[in-house]
C-alpha positions as a Python dict, from the first residue, in 0.01 Angstrom:
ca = {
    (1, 'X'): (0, 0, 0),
    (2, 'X'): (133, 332, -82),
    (3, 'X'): (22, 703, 51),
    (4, 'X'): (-21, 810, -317),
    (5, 'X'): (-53, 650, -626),
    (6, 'X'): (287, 514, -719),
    (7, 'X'): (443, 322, -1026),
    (8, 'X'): (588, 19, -1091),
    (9, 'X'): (821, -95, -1289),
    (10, 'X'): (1048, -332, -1116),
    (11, 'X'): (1045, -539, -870),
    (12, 'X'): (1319, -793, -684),
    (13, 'X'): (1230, -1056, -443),
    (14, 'X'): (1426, -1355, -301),
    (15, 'X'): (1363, -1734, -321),
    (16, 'X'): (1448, -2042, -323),
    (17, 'X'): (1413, -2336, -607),
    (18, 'X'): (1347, -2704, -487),
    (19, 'X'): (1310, -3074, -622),
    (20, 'X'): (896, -3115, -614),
    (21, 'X'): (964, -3493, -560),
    (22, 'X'): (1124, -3465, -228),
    (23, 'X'): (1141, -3088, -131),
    (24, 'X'): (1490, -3054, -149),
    (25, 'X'): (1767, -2807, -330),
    (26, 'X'): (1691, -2797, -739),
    (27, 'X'): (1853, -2618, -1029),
    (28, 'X'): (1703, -2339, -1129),
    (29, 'X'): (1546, -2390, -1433),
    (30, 'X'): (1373, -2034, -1588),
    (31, 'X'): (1496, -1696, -1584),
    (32, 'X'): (1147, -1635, -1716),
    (33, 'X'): (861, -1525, -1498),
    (34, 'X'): (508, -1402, -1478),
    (35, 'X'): (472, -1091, -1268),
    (36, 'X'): (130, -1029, -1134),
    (37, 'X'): (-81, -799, -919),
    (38, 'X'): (-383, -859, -725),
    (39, 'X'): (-597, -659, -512),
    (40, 'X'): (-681, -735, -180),
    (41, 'X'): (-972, -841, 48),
    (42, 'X'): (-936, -890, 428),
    (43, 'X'): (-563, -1007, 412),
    (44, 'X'): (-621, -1200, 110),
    (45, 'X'): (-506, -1191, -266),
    (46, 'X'): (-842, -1166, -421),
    (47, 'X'): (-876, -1075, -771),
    (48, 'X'): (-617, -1013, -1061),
    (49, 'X'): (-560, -603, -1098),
    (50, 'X'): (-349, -532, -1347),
    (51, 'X'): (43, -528, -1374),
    (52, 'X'): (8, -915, -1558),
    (53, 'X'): (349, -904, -1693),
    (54, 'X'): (369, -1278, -1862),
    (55, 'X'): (709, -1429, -1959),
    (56, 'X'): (915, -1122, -1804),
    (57, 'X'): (1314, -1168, -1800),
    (58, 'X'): (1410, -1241, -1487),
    (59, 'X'): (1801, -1179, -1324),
    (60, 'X'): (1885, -1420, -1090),
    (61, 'X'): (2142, -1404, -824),
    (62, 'X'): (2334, -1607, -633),
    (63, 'X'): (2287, -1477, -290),
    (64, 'X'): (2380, -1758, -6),
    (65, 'X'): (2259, -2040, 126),
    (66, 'X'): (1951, -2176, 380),
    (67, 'X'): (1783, -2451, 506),
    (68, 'X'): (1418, -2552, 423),
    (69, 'X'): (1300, -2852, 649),
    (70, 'X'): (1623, -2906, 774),
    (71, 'X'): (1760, -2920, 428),
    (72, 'X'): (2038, -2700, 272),
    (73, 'X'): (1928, -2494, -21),
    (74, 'X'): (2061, -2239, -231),
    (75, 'X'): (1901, -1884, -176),
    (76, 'X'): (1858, -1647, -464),
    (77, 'X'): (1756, -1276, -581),
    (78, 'X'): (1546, -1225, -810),
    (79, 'X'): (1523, -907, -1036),
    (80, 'X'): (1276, -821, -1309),
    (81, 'X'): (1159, -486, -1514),
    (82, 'X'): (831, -458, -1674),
    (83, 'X'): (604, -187, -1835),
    (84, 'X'): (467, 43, -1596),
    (85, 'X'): (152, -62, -1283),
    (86, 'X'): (3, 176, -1152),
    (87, 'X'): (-47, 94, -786),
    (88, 'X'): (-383, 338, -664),
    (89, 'X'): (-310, 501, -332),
    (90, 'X'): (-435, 343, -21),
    (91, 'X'): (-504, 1, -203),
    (92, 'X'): (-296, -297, -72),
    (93, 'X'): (-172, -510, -316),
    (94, 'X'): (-10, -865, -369),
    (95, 'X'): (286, -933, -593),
    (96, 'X'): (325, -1310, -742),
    (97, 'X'): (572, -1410, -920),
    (98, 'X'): (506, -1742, -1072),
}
């Protein structure tokens, strides 16, 4: 939420990628994400608002390591650029990149 409407136009975030057989550290295999913005309703992503950025290039960055369920896994940044969103003052948002 911002105190007046604000754009965006990048965005960086940090994650981590894992094996979906057993949960553990996998190779990252995109540097191609969709960016997307929803609106939300008591503490909730609700609906889709805008900002769908599909396919955006994605820089990724080694930045350490982590455990997830007691297992070591790489940890990485994320940075992307997209066309501008226009977030509306006072409305809280949530960011997904998938």
């Amino acid at each position: 939420s911002f105190a007046q409407n604000t754009t965006i136009n990048a965005v960086t975030w940090w994650g981590i990628y894992l094996n979906l057989a057993d949960l553990t550290n996998g190779a990252p295999n995109t540097t191609r994400w969709d960016t997307l913005f929803f609106d939300d309703v008591a503490g909730h992503p609700n609906a889709l608002v805008g900002g769908q950025i599909v396919n955006t290039t994605v820089q990724r960055t080694t930045v350490g390591t982590g455990l997830f369920a007691n297992n070591p896994v790489t940890v990485y940044r994320f940075d992307a650029t997209f066309p501008d969103f226009t977030a509306l003052a006072g409305t809280t948002y949530w960011f997904a990149p998938a």
